[in-house]
PATORMAR-769676 format. One record per atom (N, C-alpha, C): residue in three letters; x, y, z. Coordinates in steps of 0.1 Angstrom, whole numbers, plus 5000, padded with zeros to 4 digits. Atoms other than C-alpha are relative to their C-alpha. Last residue first. Layout:
BEGIN
ALAXYZ
...
END
This chain:
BEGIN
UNK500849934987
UNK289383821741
UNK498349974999
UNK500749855010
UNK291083511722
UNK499450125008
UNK501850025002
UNK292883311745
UNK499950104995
UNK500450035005
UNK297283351742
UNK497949914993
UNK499349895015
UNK297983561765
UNK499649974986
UNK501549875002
UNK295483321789
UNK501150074993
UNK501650025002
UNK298283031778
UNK499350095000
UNK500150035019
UNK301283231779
UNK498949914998
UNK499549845004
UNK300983321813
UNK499650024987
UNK501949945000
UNK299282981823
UNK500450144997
UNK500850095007
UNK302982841813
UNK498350074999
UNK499749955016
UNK304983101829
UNK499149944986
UNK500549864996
UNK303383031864
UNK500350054985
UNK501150095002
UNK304582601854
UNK499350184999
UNK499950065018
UNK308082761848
UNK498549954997
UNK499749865013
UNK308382971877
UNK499749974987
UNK500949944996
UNK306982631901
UNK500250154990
UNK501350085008
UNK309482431882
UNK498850085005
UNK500549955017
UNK311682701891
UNK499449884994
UNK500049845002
UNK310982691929
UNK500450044984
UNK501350014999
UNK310782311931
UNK499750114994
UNK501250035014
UNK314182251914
UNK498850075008
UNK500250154998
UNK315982481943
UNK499249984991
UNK501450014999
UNK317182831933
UNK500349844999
UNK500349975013
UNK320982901927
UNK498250014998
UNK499549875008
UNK321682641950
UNK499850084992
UNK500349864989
UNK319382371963
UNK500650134995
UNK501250015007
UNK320482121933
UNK499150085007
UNK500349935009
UNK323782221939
UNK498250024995
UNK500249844992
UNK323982111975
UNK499550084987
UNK501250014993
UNK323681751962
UNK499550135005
UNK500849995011
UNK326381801934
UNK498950025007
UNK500149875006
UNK328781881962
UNK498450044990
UNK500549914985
UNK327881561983
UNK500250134991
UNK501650044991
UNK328281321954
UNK499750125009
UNK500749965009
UNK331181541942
UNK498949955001
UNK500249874998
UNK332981491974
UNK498350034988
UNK501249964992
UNK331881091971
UNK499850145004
UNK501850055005
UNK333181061938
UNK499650025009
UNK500849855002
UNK336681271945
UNK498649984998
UNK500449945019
UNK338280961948
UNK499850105011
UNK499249985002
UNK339780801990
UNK500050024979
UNK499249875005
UNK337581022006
UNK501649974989
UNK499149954988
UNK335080732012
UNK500950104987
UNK500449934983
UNK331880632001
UNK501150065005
UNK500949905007
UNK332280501962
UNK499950105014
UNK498849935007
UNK335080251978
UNK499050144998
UNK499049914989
UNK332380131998
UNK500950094993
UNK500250074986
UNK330480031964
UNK500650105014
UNK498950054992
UNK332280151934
UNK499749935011
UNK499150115009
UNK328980101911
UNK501250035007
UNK500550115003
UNK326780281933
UNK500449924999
UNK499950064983
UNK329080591945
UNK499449844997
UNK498950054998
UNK328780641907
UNK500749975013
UNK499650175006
UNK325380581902
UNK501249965003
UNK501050134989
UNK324280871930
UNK501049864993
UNK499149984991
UNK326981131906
UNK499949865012
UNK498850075004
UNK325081041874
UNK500649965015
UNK500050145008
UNK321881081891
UNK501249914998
UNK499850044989
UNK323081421908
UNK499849834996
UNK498650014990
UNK324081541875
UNK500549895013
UNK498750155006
UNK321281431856
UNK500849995008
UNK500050154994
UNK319581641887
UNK499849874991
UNK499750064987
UNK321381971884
UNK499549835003
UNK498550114996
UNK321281931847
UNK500549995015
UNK499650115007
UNK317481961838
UNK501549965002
UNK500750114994
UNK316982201869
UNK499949864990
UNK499150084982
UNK319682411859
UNK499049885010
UNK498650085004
UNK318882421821
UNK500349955016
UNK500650125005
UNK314682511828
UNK502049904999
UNK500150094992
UNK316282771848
UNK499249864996
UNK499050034992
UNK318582901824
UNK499049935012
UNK499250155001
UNK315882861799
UNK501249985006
UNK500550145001
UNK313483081814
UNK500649874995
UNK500550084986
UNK315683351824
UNK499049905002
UNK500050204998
UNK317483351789
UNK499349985019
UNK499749964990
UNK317783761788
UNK500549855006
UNK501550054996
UNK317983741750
UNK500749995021
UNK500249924993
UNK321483841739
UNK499250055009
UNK501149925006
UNK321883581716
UNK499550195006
UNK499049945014
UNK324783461730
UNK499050114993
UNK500149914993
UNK321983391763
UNK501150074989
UNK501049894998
UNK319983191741
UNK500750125003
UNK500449975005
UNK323382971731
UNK498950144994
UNK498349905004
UNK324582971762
UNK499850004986
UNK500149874991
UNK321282771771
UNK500950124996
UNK501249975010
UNK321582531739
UNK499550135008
UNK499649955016
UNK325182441747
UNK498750094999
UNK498849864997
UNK324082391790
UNK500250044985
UNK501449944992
UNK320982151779
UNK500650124993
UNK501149935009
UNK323481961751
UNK498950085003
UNK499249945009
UNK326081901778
UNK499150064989
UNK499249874988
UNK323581781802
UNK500750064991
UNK500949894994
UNK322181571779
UNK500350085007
UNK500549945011
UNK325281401769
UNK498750125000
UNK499049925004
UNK325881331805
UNK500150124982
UNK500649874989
UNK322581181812
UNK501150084992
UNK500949905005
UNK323380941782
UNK499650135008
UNK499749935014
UNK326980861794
UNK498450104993
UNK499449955000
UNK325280771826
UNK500650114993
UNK501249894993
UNK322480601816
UNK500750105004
UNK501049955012
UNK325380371801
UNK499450105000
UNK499049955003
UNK327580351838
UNK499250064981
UNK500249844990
UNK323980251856
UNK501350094989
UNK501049865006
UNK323780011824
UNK499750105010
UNK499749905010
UNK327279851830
UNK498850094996
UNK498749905003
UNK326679771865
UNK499950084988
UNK501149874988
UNK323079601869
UNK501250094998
UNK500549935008
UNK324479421834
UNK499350155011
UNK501550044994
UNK327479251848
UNK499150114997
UNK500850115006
UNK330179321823
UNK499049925011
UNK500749965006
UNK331079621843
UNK499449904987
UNK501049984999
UNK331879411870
UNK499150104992
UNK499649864997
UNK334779251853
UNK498550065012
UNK500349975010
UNK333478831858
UNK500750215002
UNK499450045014
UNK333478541880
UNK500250104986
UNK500450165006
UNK331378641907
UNK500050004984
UNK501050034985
UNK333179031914
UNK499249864994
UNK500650134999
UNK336079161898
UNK499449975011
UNK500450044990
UNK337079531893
UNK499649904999
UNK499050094994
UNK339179661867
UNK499749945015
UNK499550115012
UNK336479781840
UNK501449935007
UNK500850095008
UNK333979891869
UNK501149894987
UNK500150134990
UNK336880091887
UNK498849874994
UNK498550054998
UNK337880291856
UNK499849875011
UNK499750115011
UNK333980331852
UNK501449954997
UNK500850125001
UNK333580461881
UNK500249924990
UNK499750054989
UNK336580731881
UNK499349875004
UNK498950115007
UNK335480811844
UNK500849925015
UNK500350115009
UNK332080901860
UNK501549944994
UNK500850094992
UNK333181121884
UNK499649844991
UNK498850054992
UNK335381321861
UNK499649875011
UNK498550065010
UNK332781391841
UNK500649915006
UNK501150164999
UNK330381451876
UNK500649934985
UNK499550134988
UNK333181721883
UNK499549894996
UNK499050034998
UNK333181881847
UNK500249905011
UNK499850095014
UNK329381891844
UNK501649975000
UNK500450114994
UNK329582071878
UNK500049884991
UNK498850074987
UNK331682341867
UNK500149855001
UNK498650035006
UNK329482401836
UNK501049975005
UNK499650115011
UNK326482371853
UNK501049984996
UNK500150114989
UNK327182651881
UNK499949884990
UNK498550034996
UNK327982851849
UNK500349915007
UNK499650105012
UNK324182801838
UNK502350005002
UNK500850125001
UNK322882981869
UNK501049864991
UNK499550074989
UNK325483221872
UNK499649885003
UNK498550045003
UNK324683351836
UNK500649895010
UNK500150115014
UNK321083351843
UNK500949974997
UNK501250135003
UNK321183551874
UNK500249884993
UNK499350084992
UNK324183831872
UNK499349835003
UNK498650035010
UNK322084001846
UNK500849945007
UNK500250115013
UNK319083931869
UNK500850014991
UNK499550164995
UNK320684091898
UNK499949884993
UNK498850055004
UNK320684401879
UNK500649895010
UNK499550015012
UNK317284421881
UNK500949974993
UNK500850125002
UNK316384311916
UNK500450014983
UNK499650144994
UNK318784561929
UNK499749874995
UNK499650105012
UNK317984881904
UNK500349895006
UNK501450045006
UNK316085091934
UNK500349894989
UNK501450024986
UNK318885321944
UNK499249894990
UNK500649884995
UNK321185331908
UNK499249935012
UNK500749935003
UNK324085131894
UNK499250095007
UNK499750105018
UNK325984941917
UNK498850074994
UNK501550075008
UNK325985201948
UNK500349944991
UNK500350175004
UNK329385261957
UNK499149914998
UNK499450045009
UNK329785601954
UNK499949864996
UNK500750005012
UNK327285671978
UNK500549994987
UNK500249865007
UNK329485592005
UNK498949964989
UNK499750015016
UNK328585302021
UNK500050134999
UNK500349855005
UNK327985302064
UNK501149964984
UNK499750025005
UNK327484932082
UNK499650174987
UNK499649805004
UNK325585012108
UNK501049974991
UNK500549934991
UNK325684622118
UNK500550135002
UNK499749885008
UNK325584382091
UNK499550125010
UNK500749934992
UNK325784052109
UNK500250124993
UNK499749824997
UNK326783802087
UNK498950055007
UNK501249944993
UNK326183382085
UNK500450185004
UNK499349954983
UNK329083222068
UNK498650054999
UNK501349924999
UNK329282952038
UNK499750075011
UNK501050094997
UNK332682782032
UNK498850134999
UNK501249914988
UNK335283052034
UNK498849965003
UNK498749944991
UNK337282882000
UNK499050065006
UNK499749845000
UNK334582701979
UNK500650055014
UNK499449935011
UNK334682311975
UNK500650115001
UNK499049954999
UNK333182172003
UNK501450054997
UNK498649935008
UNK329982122001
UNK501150035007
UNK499750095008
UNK327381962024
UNK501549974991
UNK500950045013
UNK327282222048
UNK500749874993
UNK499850155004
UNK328782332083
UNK499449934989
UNK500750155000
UNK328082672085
UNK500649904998
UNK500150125012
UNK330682922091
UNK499249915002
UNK499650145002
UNK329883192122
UNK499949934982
UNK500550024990
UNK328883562131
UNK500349824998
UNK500050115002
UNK331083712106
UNK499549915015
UNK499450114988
UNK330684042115
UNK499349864995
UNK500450125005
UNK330584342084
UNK500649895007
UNK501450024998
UNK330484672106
UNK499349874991
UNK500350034988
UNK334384622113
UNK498449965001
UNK500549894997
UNK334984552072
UNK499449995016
UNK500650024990
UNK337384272058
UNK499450205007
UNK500450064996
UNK335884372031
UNK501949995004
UNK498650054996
UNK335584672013
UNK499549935008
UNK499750004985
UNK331784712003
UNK501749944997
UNK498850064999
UNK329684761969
UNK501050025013
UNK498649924999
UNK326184811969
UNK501149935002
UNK499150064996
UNK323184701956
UNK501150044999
UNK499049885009
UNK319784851960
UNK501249905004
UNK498650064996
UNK316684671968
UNK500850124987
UNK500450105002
UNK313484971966
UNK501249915004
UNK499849985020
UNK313885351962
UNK499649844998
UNK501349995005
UNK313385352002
UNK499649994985
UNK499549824998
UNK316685142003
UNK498750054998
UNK501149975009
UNK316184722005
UNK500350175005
UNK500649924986
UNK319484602011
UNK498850074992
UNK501549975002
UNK321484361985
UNK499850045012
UNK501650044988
UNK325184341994
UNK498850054992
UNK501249945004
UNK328084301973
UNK498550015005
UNK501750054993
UNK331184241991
UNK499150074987
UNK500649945003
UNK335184251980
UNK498449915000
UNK499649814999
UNK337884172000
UNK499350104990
UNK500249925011
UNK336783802011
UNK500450124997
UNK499249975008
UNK338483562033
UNK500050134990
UNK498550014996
UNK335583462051
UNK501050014992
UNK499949874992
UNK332683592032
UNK501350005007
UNK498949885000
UNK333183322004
UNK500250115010
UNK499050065006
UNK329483201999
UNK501250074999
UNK499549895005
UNK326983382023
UNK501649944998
UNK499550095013
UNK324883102034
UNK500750104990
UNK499650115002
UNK323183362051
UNK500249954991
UNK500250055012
UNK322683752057
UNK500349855011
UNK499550104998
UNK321583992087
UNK499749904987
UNK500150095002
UNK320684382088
UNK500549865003
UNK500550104988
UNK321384722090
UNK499449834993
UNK500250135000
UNK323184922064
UNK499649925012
UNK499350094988
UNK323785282064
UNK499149874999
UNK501550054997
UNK324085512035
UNK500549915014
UNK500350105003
UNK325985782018
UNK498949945010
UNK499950015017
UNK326286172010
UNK500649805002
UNK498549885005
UNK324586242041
UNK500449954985
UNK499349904992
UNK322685942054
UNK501350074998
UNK499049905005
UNK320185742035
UNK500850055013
UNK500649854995
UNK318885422050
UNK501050134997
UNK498849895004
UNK319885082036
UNK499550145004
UNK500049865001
UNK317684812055
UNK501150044996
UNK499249944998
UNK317884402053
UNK500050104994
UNK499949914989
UNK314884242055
UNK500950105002
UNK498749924995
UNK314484132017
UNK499650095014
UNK500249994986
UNK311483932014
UNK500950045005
UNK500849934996
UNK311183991975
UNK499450025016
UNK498949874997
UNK314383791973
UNK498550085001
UNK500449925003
UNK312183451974
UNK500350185003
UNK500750005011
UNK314383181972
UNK498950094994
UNK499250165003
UNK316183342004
UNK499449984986
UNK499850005014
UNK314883672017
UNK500749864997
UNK499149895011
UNK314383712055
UNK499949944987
UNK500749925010
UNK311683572076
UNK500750044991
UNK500549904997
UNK314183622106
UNK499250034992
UNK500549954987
UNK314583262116
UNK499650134998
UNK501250024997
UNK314983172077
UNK499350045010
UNK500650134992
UNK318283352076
UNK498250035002
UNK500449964986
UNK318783602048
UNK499449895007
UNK500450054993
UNK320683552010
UNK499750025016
UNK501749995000
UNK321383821995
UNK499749915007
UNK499949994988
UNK325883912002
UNK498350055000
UNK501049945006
UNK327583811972
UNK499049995011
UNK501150044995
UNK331183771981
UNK498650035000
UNK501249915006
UNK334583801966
UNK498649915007
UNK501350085002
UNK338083691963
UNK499050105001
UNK500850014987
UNK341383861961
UNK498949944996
UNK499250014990
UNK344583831938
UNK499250045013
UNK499650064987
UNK342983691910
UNK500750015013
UNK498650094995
UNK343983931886
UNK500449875009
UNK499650075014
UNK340283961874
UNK501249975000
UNK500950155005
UNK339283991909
UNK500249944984
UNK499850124988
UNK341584271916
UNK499649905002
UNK499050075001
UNK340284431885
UNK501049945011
UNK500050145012
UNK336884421893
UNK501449984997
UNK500650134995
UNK336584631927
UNK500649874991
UNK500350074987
UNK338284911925
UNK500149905001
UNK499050014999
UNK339084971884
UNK499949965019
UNK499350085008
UNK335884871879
UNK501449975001
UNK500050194989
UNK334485061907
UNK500449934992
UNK499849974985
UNK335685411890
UNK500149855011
UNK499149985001
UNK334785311858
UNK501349965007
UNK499849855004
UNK331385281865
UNK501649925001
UNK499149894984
UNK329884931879
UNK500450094986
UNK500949864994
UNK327084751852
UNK501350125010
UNK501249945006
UNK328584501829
UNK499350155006
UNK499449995014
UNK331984391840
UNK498850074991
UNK499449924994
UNK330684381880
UNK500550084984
UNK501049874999
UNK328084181867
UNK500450095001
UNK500749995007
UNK330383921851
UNK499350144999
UNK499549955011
UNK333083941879
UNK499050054987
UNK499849884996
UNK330483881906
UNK500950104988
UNK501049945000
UNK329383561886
UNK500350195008
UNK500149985014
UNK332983451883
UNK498650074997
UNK499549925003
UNK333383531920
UNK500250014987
UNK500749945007
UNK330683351933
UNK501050034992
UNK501349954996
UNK331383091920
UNK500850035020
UNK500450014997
UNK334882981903
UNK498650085012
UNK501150025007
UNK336483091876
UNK499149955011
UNK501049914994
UNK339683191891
UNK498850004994
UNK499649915011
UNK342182921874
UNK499150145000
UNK498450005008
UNK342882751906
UNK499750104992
UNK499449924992
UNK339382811919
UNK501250024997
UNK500849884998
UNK337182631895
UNK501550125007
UNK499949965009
UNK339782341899
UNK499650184995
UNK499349855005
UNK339882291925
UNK500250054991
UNK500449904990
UNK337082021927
UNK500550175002
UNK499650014980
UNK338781871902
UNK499050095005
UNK499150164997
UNK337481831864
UNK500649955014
UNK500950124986
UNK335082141871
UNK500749894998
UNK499849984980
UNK337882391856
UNK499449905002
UNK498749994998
UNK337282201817
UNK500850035015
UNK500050125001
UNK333682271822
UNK501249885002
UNK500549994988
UNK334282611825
UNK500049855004
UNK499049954991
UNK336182651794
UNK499849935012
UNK498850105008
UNK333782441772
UNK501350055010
UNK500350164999
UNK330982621786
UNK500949894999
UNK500550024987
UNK332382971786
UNK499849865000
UNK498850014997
UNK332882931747
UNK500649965013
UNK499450105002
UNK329282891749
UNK501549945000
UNK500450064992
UNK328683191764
UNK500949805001
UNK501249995001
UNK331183391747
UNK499449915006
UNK499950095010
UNK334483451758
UNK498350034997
UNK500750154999
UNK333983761778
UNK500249954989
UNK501050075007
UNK336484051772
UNK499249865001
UNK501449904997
UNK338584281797
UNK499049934996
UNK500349854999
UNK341584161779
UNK498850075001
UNK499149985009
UNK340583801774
UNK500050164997
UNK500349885001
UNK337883641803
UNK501650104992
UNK501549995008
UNK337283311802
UNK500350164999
UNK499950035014
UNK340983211812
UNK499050034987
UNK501849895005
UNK340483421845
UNK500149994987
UNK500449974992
UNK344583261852
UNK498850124996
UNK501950055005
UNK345383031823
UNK499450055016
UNK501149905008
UNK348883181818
UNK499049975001
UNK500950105013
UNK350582861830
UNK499450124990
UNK498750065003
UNK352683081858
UNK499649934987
UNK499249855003
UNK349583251865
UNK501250004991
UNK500949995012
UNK347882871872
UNK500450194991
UNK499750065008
UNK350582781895
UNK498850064985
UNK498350025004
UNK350483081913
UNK500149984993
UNK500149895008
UNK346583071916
UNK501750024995
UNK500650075013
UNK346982681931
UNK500050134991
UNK499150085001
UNK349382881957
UNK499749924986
UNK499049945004
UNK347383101967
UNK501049994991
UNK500449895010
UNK343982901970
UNK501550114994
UNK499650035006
UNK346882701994
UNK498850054987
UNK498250025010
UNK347782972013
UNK499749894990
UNK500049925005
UNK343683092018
UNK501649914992
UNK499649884987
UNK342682752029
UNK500450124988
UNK498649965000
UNK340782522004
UNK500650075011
UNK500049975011
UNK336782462013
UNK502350025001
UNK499949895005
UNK335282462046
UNK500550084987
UNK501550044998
UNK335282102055
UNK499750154997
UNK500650074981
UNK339082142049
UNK498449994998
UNK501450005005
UNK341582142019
UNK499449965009
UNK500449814999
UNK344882252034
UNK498449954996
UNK500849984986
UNK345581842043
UNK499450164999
UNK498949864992
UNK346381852003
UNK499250015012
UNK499650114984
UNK344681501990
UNK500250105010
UNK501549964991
UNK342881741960
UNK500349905012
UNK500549844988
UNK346281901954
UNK498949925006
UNK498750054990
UNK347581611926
UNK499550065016
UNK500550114991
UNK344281701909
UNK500849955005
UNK501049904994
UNK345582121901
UNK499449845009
UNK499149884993
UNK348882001878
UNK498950015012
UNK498650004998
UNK348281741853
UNK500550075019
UNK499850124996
UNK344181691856
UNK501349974999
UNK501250094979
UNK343282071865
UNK500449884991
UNK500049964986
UNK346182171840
UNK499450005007
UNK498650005000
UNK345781991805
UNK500650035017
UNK499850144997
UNK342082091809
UNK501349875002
UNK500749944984
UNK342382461811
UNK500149835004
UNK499149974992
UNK344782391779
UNK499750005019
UNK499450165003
UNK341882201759
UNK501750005012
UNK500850084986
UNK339482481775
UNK500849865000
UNK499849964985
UNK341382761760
UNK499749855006
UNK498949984998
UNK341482591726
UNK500850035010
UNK499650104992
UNK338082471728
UNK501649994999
UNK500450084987
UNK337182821734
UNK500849865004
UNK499049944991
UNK339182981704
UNK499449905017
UNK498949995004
UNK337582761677
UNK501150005017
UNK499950104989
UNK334082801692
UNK501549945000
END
């Protein structure tokens, strides 16, 4: 753990010296950074050496190490992004590090490990057509052989990063089953049919709606094999799951010392306001959320150290810290008041960010619903016959 909190003590040195001066920068828009100034924060962060700080000649820190790193980026909003850690393209990195050939490694992954392009993960399907969303077993989107590759029909959403992106991974169901392939981007037969307007506004290219229309892969760029989609989406899964924590545990950090900075220099009938008690115990509950949260994420990256698959305690971890998080994040708009509402902190982004998170990734309902299905699992497993 040595080396981590060494990285993470540097990673943190630069998002609160260097990276939170930026988060006023008119570039930052309802859509997330612009490309020049993502450019620009990568620069600075190249120039520091702390560019894809989690990842050390080719090599993952370890989970936990990750935690302490990652954690460290979520201190600003830009952070994540500055030092290239942020989602997807740290989870694209991961999987792309584990399963692609040689061949796509040198393609795809190392241009993403230098930071000098982004990246997009390309499952999610609008609700109007029925398509796949929390439940990827409703994948509409076709891959149909032809010749020595394939052709793609379909339509995504909420497809994080697509604007800007230069490398895609699309889920498509192939007769073999979901298959996932790898895509140059910007591509004619991949059409950006619009950016949503969403809560968040963190990630560079905001969230886009695609049109995937005849869209032809060679057969080289399959990610592993026809049929492996749902499998090797789960090594990308769990990790990305519990990374999203580690960001976000940084912002709502930072969130909280922003409240409580204003609580110990704020006066209101006769007194600080965090010596009024409705005050200082939202900022208390706070601290304990926070600790919890820290201790979910450790114990999760822990499992997945192990080398265990962790998909029940990554989502027992994202649903126990997405909504400390949001908690914390609610109190601290609470305790500034108006101030807590406007753009002039980072508390009410990270209010609004945190709130998307708890939808992202899978919403609570849908793994408390996985978790409660796992329970009667191991119950009747466990009745005598």
């Amino acid at each position: 753990m040595e080396r981590g909190a060494t990285i993470a003590a540097r990673v943190e040195a630069f998002v609160r010296q260097v990276v939170a001066p930026y988060e006023r920068d008119p570039r930052c828009g309802a859509h997330g950074p612009s490309a020049e100034l993502v450019a620009e924060l990568r620069g600075l962060a190249r120039a520091a050496g702390l560019m894809t700080p989690h990842i050390i000649d080719g090599h993952h820190l370890t989970h936990r190490e990750v935690a302490l790193v990652l954690r460290a980026a979520g201190l600003s909003p830009l952070g994540p992004v500055a030092v290239n850690v942020a989602a997807p393209d740290e989870g694209n990195m991961f999987l792309l590090g584990k399963v692609a050939t040689p061949a796509q490694q040198a393609h795809f992954l190392q241009p993403l490990l230098l930071g000098e392009v982004r990246s997009a993960f390309f499952m999610t399907e609008p609700a109007s057509d029925n398509g796949a969303g929390s439940d990827p077993s409703m994948l509409q989107t076709t891959a149909t052989p032809d010749g020595d590759g394939w052709v793609i029909h379909g339509r995504k959403t909420f497809i994080t990063g697509a604007e800007g992106a230069a490398v895609g991974i699309v889920m498509a169901r192939a007769p073999e089953g979901a298959t996932l392939f790898l895509v140059d981007l910007p591509h004619p037969q991949v059409r950006i049919e619009r950016v949503l307007d969403t809560l968040d506004s963190s990630m560079p290219g905001g969230h886009a709606e695609i049109c995937l229309d005849g869209l032809r892969v060679p057969a080289a760029q399959v990610l592993g094999q026809p049929g492996d989609g749902f499998r090797l989406a789960q090594v990308r899964l769990a990790p990305a799951r519990l990374t999203h924590c580690m960001r976000w545990l940084g912002a709502v950090t930072r969130a909280h010392e922003i409240a409580t900075a204003y609580a110990c220099r704020r006066q209101a009938f006769g007194k600080l306001l965090i010596d009024h008690e409705g005050v200082g115990f939202q900022l208390a509950d706070n601290l304990m959320d926070l600790k919890q949260a820290e201790l979910m994420i450790d114990w999760c990256a822990g499992v997945l150290d192990t080398g265990a698959p962790g998909g029940t305690e990554s989502s027992m971890a994202k649903v126990a810290v997405s909504e400390a998080l949001f908690r914390i994040a609610d109190r601290c708009v609470q305790v500034m008041g108006a101030s807590g509402t406007s753009g002039d902190t980072i508390v009410e982004q990270v209010f609004r960010e945190v709130r998307a998170f708890r939808i992202y990734d899978g919403p609570t309902e849908v793994h408390k619903w996985s978790l409660a299905k796992k329970l009667k699992r191991d119950w009747l497993a466990a009745q005598p016959p």
